[in-house]
Biopython code that builds the backbone (N, CA, C, O; Angstrom):
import numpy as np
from Bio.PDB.StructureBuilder import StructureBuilder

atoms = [
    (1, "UNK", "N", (25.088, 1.727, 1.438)),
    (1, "UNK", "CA", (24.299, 2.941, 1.330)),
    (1, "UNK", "C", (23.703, 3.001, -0.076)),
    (1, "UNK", "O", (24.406, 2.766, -1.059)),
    (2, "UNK", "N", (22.265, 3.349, -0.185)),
    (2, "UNK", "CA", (21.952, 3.667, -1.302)),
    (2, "UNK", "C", (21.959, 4.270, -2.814)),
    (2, "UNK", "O", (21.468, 5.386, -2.647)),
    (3, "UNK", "N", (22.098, 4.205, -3.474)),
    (3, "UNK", "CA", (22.690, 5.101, -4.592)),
    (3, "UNK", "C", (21.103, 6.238, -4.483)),
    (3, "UNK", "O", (19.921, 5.912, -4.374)),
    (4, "UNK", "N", (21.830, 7.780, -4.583)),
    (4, "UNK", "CA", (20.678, 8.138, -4.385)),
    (4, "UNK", "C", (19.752, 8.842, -5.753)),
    (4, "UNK", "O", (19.029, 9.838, -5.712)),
    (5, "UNK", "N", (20.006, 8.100, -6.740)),
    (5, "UNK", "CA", (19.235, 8.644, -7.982)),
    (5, "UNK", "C", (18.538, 7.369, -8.075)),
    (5, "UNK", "O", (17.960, 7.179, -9.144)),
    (6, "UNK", "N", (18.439, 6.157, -6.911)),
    (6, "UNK", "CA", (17.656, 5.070, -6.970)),
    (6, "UNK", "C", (16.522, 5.090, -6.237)),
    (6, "UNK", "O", (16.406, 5.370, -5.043)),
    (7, "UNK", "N", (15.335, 4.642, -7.351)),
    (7, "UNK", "CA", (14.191, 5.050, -6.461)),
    (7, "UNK", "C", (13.248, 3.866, -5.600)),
    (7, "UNK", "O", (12.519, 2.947, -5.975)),
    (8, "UNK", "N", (13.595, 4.308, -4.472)),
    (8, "UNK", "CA", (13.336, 3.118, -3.674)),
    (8, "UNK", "C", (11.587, 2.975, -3.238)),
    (8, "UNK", "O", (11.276, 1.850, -2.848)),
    (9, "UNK", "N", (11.092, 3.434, -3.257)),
    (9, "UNK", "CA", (9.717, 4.109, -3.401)),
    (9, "UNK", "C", (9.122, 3.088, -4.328)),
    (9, "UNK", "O", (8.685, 1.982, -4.010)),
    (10, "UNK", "N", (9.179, 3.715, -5.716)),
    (10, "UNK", "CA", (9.027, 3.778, -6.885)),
    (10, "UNK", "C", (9.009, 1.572, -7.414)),
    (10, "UNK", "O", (8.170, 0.888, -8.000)),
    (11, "UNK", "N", (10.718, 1.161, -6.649)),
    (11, "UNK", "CA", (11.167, -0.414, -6.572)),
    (11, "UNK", "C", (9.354, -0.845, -6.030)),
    (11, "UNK", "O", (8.460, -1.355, -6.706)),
    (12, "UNK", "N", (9.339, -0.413, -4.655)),
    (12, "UNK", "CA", (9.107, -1.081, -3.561)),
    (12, "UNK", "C", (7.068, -1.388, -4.369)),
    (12, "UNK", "O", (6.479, -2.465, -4.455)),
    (13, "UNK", "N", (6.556, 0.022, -4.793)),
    (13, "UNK", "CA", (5.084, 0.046, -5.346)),
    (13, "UNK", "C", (5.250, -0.958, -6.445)),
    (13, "UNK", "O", (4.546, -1.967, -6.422)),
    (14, "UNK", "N", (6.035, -0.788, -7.312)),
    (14, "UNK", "CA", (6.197, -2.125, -8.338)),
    (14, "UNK", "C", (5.913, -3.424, -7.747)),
    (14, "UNK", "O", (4.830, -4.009, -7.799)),
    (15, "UNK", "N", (7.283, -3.939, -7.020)),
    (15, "UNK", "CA", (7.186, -5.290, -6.713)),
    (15, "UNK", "C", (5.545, -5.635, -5.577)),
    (15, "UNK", "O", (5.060, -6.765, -5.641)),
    (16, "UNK", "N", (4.863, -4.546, -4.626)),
    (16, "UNK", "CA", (3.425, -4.979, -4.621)),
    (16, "UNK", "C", (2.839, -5.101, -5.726)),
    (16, "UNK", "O", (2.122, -6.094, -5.848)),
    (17, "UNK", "N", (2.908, -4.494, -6.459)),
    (17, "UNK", "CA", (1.548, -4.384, -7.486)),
    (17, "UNK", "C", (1.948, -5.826, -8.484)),
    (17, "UNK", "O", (1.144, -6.554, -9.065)),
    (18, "UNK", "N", (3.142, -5.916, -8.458)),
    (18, "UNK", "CA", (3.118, -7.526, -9.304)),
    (18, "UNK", "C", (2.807, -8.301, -9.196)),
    (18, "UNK", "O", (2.498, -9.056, -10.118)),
    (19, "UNK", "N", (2.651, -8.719, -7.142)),
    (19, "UNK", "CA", (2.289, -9.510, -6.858)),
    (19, "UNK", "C", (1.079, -10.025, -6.252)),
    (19, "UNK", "O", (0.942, -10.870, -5.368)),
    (20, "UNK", "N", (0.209, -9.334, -6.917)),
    (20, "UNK", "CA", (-1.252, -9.153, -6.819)),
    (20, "UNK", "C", (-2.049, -9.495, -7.713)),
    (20, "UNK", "O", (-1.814, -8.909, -8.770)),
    (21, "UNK", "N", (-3.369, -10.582, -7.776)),
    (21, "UNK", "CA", (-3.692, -11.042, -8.779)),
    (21, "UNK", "C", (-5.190, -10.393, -9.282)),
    (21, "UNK", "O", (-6.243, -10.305, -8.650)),
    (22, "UNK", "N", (-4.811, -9.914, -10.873)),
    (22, "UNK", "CA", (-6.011, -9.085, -11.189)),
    (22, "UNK", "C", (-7.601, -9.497, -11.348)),
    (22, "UNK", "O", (-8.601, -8.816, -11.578)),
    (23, "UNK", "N", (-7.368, -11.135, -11.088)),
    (23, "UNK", "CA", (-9.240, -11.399, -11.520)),
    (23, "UNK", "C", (-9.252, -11.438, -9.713)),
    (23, "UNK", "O", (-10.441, -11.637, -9.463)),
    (24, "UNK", "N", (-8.695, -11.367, -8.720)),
    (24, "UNK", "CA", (-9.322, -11.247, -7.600)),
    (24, "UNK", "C", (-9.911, -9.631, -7.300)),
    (24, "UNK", "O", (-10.527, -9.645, -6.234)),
    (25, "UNK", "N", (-9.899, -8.362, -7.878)),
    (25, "UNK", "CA", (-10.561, -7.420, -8.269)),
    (25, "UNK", "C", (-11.186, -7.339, -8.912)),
    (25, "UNK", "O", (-11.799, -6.276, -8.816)),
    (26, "UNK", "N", (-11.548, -8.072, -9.860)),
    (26, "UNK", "CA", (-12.500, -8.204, -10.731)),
    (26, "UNK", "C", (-12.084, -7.401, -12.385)),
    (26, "UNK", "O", (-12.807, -7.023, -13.307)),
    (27, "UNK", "N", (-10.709, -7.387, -12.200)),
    (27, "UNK", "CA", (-9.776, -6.945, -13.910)),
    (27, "UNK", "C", (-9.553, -8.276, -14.111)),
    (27, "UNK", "O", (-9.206, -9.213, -13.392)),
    (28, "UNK", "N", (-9.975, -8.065, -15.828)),
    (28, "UNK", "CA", (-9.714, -9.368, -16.796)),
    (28, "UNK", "C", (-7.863, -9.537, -16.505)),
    (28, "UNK", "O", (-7.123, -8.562, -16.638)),
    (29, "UNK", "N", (-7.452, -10.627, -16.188)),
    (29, "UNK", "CA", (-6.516, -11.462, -16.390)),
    (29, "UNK", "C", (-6.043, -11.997, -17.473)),
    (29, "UNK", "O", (-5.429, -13.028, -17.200)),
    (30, "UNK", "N", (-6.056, -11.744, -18.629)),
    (30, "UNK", "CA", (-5.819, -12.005, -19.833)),
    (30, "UNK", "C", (-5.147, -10.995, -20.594)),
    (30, "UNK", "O", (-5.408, -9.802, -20.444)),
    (31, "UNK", "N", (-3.990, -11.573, -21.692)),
    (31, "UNK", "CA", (-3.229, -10.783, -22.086)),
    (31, "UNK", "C", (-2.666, -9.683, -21.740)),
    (31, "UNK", "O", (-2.920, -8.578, -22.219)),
    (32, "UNK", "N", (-1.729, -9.972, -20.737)),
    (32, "UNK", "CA", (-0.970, -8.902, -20.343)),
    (32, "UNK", "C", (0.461, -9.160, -20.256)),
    (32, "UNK", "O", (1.025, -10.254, -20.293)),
    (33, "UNK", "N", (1.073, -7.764, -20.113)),
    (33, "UNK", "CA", (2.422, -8.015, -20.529)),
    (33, "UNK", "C", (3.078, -8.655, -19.258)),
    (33, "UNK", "O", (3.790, -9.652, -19.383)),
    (34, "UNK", "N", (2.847, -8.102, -18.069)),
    (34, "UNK", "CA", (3.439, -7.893, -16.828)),
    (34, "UNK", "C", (2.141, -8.553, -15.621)),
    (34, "UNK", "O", (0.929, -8.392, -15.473)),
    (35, "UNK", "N", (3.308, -9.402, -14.889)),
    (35, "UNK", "CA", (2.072, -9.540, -13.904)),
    (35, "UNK", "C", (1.338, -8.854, -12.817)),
    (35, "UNK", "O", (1.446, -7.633, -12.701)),
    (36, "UNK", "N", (0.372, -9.760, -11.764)),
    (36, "UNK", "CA", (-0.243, -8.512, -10.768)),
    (36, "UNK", "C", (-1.210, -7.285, -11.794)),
    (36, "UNK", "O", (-1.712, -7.285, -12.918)),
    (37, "UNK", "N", (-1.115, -6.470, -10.819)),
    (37, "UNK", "CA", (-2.300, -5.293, -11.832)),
    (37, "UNK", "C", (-0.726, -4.146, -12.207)),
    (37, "UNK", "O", (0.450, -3.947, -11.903)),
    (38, "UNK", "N", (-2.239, -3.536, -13.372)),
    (38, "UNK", "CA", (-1.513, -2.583, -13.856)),
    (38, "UNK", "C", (-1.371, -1.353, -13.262)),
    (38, "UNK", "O", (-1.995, -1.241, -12.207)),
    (39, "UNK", "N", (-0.798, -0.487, -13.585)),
    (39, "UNK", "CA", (-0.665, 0.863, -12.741)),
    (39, "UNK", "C", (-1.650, 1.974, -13.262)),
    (39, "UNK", "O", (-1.011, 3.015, -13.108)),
    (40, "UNK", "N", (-2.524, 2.200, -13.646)),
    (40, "UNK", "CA", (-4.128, 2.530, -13.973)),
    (40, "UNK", "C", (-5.192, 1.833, -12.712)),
    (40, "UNK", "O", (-6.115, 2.420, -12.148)),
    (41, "UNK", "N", (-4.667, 0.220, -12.460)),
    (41, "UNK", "CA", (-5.680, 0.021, -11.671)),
    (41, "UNK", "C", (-5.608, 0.014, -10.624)),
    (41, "UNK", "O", (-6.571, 0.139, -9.866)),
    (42, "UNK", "N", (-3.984, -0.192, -10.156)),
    (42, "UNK", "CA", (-3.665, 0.805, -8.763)),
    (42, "UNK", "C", (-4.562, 2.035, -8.143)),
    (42, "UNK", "O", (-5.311, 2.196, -7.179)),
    (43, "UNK", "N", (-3.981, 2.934, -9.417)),
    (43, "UNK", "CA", (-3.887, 4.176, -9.169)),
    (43, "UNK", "C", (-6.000, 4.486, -9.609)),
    (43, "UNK", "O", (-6.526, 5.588, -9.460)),
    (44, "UNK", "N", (-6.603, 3.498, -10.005)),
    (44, "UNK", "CA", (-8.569, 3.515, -9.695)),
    (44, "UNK", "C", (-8.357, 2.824, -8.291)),
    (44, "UNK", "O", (-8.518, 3.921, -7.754)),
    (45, "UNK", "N", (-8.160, 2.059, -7.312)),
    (45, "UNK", "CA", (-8.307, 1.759, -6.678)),
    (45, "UNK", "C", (-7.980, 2.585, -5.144)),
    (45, "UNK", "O", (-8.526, 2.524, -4.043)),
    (46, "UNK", "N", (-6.841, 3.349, -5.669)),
    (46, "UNK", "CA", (-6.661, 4.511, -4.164)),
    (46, "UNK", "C", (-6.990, 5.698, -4.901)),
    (46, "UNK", "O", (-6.517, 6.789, -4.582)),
    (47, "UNK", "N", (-7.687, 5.565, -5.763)),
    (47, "UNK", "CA", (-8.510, 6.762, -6.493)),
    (47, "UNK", "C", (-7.260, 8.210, -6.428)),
    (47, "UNK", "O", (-7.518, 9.246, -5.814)),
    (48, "UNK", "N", (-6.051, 8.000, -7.125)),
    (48, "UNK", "CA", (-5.814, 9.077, -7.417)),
    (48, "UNK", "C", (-5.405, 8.687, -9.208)),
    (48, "UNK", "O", (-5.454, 7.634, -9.844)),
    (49, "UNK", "N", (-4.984, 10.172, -9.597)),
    (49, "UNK", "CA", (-4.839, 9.628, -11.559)),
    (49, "UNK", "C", (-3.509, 8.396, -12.347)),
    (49, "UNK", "O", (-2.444, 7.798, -12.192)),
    (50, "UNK", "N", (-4.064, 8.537, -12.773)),
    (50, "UNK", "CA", (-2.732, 7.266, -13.077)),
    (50, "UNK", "C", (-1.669, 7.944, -13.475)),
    (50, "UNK", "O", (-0.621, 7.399, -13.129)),
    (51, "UNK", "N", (-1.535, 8.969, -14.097)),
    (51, "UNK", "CA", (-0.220, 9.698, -14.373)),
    (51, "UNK", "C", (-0.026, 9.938, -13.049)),
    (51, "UNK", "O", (0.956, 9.278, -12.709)),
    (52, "UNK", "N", (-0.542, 10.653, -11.976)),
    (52, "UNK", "CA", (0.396, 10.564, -10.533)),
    (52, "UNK", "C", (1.006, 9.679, -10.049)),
    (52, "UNK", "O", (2.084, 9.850, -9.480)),
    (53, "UNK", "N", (0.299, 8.309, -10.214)),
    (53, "UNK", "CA", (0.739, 7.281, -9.699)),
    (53, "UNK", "C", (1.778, 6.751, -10.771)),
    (53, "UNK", "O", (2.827, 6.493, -10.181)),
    (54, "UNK", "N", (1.871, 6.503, -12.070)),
    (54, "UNK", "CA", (3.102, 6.305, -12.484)),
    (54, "UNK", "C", (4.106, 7.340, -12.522)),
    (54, "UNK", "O", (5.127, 6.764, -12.899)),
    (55, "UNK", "N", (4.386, 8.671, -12.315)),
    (55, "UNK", "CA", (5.292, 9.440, -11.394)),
    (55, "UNK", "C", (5.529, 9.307, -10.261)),
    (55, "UNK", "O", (6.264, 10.127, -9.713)),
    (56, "UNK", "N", (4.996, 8.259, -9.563)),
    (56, "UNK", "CA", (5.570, 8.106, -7.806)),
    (56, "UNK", "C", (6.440, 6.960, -8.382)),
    (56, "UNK", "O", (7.573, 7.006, -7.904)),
    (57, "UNK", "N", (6.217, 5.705, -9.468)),
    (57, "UNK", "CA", (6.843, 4.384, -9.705)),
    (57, "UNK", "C", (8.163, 5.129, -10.030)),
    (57, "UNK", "O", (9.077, 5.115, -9.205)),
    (58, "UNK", "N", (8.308, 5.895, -11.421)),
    (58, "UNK", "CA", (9.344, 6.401, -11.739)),
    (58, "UNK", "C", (10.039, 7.549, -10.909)),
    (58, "UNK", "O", (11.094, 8.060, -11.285)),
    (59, "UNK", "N", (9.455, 7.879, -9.888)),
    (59, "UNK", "CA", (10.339, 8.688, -9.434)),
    (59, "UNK", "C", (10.131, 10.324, -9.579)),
    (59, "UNK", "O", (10.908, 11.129, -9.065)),
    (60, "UNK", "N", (9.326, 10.584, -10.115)),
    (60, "UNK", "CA", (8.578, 12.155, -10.963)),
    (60, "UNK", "C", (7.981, 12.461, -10.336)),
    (60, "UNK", "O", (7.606, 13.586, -10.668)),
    (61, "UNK", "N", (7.157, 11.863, -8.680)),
    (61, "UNK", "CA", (5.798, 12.449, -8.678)),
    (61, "UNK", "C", (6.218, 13.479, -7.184)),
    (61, "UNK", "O", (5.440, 14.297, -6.693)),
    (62, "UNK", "N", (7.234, 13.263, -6.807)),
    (62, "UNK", "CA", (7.250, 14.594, -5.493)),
    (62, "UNK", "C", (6.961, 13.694, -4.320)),
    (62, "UNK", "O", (6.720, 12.511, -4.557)),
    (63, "UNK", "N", (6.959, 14.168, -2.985)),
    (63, "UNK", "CA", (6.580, 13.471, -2.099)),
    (63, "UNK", "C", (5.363, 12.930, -1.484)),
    (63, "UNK", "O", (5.457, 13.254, -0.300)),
    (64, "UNK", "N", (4.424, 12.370, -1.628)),
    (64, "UNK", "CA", (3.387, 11.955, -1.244)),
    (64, "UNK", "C", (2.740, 12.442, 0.103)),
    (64, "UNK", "O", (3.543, 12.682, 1.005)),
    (65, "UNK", "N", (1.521, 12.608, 0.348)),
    (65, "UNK", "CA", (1.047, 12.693, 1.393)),
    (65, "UNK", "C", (0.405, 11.467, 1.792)),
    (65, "UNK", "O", (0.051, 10.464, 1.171)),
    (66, "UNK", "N", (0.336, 11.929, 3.359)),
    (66, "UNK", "CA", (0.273, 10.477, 4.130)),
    (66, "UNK", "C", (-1.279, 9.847, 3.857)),
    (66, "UNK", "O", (-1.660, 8.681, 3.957)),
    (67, "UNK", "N", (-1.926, 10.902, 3.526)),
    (67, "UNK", "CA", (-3.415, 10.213, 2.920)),
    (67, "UNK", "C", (-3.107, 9.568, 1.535)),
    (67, "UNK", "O", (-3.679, 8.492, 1.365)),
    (68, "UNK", "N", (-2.335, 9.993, 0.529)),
    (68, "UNK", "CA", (-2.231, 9.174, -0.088)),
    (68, "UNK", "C", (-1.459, 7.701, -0.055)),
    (68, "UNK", "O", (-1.856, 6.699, -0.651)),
    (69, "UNK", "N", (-0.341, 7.788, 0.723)),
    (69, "UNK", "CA", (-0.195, 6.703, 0.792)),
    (69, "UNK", "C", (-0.689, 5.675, 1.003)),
    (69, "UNK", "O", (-0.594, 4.605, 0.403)),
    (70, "UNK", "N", (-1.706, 6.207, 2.604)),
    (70, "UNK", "CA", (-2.409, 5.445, 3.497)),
    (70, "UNK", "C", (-3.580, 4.600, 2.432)),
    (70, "UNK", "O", (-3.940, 3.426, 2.509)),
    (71, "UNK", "N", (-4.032, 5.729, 1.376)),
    (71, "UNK", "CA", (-4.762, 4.774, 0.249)),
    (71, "UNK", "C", (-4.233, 4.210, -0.733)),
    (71, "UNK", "O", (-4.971, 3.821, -1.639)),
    (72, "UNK", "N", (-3.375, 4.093, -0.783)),
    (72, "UNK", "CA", (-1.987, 3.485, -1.611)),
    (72, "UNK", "C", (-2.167, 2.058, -1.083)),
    (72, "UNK", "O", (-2.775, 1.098, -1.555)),
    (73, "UNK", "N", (-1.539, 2.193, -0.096)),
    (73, "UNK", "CA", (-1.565, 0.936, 0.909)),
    (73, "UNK", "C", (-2.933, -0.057, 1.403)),
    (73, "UNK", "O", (-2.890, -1.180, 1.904)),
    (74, "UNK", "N", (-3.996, 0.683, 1.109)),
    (74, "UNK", "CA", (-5.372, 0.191, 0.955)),
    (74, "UNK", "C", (-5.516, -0.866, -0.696)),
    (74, "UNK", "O", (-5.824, -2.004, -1.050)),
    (75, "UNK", "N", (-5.054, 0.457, -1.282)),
    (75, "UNK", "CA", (-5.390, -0.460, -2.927)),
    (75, "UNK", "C", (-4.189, -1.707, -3.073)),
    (75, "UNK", "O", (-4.405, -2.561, -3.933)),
    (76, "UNK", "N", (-3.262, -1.787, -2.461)),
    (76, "UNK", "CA", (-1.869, -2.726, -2.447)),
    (76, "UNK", "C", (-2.456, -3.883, -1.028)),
    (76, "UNK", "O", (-1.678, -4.701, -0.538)),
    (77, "UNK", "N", (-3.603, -3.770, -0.650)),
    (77, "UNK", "CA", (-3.853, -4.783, 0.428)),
    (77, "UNK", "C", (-2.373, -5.221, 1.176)),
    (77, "UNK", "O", (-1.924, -6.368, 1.177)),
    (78, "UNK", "N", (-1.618, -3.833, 1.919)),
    (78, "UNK", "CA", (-0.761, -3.877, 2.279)),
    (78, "UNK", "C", (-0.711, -4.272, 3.788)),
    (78, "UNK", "O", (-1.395, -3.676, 4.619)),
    (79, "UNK", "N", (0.223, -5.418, 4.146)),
    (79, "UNK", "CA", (0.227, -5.839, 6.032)),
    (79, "UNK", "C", (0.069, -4.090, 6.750)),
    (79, "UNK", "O", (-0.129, -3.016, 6.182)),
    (80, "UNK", "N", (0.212, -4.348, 7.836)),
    (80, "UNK", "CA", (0.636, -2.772, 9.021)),
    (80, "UNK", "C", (2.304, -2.909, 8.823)),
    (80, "UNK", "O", (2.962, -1.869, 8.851)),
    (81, "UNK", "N", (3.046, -4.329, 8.603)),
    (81, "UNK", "CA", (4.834, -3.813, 8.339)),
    (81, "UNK", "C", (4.720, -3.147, 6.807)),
    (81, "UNK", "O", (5.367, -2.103, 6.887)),
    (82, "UNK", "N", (4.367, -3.233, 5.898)),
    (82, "UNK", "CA", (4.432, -3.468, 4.485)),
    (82, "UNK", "C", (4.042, -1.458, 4.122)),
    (82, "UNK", "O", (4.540, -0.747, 3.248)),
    (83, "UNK", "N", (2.637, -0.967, 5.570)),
    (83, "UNK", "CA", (2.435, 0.133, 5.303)),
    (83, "UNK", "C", (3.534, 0.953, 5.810)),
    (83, "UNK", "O", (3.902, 2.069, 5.444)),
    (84, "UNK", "N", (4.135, -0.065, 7.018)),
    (84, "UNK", "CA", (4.964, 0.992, 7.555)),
    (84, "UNK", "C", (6.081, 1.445, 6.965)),
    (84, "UNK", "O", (6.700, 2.439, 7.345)),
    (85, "UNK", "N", (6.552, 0.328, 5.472)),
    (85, "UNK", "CA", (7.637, 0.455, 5.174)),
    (85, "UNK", "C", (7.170, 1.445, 3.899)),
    (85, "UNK", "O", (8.161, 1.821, 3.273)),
    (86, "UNK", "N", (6.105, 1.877, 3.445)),
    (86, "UNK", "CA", (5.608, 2.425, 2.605)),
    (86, "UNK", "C", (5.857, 4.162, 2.726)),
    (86, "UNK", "O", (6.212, 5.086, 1.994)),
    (87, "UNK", "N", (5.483, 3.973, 3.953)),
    (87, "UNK", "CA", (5.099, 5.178, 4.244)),
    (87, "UNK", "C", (6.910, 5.504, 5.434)),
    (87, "UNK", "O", (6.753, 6.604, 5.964)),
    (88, "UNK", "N", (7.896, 5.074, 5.741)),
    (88, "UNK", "CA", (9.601, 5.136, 5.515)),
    (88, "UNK", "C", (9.632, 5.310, 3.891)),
    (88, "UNK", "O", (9.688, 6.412, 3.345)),
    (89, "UNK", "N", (9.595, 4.258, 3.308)),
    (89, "UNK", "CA", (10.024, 4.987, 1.888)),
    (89, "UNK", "C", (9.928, 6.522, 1.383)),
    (89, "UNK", "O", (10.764, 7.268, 0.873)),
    (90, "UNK", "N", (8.559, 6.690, 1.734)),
    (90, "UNK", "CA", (7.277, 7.880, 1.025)),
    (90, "UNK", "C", (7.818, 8.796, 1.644)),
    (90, "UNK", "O", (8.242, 9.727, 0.960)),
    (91, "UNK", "N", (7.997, 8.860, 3.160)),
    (91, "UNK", "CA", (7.881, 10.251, 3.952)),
    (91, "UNK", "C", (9.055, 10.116, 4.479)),
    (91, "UNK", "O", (9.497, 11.220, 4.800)),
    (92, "UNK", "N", (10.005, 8.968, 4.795)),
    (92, "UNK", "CA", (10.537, 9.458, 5.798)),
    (92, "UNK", "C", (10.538, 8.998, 7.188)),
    (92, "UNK", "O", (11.452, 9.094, 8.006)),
    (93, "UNK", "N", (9.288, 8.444, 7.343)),
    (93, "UNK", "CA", (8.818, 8.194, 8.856)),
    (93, "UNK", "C", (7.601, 7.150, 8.899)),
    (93, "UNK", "O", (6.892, 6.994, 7.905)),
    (94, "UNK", "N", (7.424, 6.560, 9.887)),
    (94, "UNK", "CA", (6.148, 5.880, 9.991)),
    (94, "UNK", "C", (4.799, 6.606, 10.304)),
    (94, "UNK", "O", (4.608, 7.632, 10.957)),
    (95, "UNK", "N", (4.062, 5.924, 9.763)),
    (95, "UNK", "CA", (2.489, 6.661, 9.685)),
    (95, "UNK", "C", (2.177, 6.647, 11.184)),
    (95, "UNK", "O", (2.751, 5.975, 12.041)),
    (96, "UNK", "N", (1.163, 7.509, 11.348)),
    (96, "UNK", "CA", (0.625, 7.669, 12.732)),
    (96, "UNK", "C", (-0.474, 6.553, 13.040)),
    (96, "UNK", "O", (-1.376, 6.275, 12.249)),
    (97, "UNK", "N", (-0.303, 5.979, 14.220)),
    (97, "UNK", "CA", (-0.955, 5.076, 14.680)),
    (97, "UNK", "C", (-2.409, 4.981, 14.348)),
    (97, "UNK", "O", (-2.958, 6.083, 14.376)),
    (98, "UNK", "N", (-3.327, 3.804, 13.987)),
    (98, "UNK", "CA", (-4.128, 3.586, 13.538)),
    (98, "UNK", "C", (-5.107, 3.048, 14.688)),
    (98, "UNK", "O", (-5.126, 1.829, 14.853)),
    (99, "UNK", "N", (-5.715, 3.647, 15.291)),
    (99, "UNK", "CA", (-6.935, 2.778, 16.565)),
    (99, "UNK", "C", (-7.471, 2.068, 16.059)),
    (99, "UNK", "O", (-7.426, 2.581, 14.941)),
    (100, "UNK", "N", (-8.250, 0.820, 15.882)),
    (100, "UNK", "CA", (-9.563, 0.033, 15.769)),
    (100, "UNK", "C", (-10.405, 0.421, 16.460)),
    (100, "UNK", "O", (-10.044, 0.360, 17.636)),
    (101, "UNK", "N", (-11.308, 0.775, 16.347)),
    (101, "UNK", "CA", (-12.567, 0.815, 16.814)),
    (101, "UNK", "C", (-13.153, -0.412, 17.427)),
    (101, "UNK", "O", (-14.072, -0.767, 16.691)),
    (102, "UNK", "N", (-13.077, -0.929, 18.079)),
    (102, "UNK", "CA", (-14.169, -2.400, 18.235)),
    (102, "UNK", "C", (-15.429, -2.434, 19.394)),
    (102, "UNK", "O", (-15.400, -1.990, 20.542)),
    (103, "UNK", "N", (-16.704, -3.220, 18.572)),
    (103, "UNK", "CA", (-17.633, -2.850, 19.290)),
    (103, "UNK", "C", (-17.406, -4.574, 20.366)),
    (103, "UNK", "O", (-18.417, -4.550, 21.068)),
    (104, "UNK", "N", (-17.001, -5.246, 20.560)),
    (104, "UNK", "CA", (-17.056, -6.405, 20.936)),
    (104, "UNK", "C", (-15.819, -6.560, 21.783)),
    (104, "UNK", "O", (-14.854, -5.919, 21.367)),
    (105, "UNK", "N", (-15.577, -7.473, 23.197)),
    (105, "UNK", "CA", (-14.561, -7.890, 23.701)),
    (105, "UNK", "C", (-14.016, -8.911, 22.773)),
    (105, "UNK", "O", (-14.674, -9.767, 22.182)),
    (106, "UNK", "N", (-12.351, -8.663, 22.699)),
    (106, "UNK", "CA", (-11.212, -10.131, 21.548)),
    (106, "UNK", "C", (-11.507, -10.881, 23.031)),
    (106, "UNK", "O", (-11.657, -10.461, 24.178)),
    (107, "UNK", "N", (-11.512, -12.625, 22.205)),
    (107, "UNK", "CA", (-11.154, -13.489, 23.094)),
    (107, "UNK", "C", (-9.821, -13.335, 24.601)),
    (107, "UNK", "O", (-9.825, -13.876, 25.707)),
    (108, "UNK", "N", (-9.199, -12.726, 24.200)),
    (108, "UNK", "CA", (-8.058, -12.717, 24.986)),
    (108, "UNK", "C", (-8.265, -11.545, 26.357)),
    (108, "UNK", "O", (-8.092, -11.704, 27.565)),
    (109, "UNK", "N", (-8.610, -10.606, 25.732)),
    (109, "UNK", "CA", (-9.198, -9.983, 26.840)),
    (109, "UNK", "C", (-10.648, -10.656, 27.774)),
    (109, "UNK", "O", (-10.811, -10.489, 28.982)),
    (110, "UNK", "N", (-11.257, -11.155, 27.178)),
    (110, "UNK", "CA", (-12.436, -11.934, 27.598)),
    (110, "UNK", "C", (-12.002, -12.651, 28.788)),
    (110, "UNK", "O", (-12.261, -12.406, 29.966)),
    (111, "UNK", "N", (-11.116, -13.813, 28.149)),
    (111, "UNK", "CA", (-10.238, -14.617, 29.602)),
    (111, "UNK", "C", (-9.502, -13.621, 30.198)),
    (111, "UNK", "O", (-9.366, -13.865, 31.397)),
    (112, "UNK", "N", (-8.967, -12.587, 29.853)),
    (112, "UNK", "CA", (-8.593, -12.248, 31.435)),
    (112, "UNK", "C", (-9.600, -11.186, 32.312)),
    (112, "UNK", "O", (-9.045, -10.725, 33.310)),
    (113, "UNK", "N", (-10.828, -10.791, 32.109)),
    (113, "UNK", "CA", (-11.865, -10.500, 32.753)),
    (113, "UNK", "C", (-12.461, -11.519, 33.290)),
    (113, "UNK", "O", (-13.090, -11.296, 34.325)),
    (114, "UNK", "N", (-12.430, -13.067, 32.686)),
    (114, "UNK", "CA", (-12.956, -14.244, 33.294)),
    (114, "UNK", "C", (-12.228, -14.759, 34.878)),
    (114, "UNK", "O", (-12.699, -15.271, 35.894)),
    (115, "UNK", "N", (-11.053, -14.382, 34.517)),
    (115, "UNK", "CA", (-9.826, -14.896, 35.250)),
    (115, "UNK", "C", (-10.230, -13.709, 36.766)),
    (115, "UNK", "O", (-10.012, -14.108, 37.910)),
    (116, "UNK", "N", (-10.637, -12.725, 36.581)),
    (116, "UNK", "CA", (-10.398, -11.547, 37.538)),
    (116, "UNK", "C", (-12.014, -12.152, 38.563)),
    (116, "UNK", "O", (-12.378, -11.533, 39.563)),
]
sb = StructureBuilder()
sb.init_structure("model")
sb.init_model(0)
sb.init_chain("A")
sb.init_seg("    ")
for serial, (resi, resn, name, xyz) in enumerate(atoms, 1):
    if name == "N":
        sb.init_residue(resn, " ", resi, " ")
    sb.init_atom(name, np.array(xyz, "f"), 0.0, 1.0, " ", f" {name:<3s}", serial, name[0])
structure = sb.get_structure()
């Protein structure tokens, strides 16, 4: 069981953001302390302030809403497991299902309209 003054949240946004490389956004890669991006460019990228967003790392910032996460998880080029575990950390619960829109038949459905 967790220790609960540990912020699991807070772990989980770190270890994405480390492992993310800053000249593929177009931030200079040079001289930095820490790898991945910094938490300024996180927190420009799901466009909320960077003091909010380094109060969610440390643990200060309160509970998030699911729009923010959901752009959290946008700026962290996060999988659908990676959001889901984002948004368990964040809320509590998994985010509400996401439709695609698609204007085109996927291959797979294709063959089985071929098949019929």
């Amino acid at each position: 069981m967790p220790d609960e003054n540990e912020n699991l949240l807070g772990a989980y946004l770190r270890d994405r953001r480390t492992k993310l490389d800053p000249a593929a956004f177009g931030f200079e890669s040079t001289r930095r302390r820490t790898p991945g991006l910094r938490r300024e460019e996180v927190a420009q990228r799901a466009n909320v302030s960077a003091t909010w967003y380094t109060w969610l790392e440390q643990g200060r910032g309160g509970a998030p809403s699911a729009e923010v996460l959901d752009r959290i998880s946008r700026a962290l080029l996060l999988t659908e497991v990676e959001r889901e575990h984002l948004f368990l950390l964040g809320l509590g619960r998994p985010p509400e299902v996401r439709y695609e829109a698609r204007d085109t038949v996927t291959p797979r459905l294709q063959r089985i309209l071929d098949v019929l």
